[in-house]
C-alpha positions as CSV (number, residue, x, y, z in Angstrom):
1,X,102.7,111.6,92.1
2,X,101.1,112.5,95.7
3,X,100.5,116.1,94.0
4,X,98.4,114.9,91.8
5,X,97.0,111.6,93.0
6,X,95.4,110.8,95.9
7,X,95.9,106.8,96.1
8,X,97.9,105.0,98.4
9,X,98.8,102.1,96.5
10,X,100.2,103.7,93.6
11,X,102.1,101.0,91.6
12,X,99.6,98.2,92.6
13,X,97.1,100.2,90.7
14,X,99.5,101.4,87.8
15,X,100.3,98.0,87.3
16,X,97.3,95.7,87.3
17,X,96.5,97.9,84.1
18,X,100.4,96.6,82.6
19,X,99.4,93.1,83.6
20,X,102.3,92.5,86.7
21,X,103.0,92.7,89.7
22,X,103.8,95.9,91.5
23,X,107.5,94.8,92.5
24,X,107.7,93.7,88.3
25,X,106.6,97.3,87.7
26,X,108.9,98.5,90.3
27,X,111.7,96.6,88.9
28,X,111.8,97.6,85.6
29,X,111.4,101.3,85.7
30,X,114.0,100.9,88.2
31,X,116.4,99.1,85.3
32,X,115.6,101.6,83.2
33,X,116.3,104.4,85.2
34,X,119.5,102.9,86.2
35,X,120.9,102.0,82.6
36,X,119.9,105.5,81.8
37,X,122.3,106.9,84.4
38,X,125.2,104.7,83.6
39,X,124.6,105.8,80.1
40,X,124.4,109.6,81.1
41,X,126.5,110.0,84.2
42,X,129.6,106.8,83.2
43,X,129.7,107.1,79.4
44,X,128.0,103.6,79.6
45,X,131.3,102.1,80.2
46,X,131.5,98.6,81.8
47,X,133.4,99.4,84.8
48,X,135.5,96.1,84.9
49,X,136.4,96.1,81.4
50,X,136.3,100.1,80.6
51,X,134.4,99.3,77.3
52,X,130.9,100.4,76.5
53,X,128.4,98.3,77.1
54,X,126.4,97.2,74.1
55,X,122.6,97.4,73.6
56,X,120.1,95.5,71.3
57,X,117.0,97.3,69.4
58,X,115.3,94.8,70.9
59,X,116.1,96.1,74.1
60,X,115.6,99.5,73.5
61,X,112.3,99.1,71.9
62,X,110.9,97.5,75.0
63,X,112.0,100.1,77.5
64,X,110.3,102.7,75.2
65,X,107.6,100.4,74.7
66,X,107.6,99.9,78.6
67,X,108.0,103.1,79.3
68,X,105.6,104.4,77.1
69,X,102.7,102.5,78.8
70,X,103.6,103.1,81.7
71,X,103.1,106.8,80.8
72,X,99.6,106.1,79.4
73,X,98.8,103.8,82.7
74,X,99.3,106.8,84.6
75,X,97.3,109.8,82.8
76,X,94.8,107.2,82.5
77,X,94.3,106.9,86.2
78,X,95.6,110.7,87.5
79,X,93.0,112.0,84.8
């Protein structure tokens, strides 16, 4: 985002607009971006038990609801 934004506290200002805290912000696109990798790059298999690892429509719905915001937070402030 430095291309395109000159700001130097990015997340601070992406997420007062999501109503949390920078590290909340932080956190979650970071679980998301993580469970998207296991689900890419390991099949999604639990490593311990070698079974796939089970997800709600709850819980997909709010990282696409998350992650949709989070989209909008940024145009909003890049444009």
């Amino acid at each position: 985002m430095s291309f395109i934004w000159d700001e130097n506290q990015k997340w601070q200002c992406i997420a007062l607009g999501l109503g949390m805290s920078d590290e909340e912000a932080k956190r979650q696109q970071k679980l998301i971006a993580t469970r998207r990798n296991a689900i890419v790059h390991e099949a999604d298999l639990n490593p311990v038990t070698n079974t796939k690892q089970s997800i709600t429509m709850s819980e997909a719905t709010q990282a696409s609801d998350f992650l949709f915001t989070l989209g909008n937070r940024i145009c909003d402030l890049v444009t």
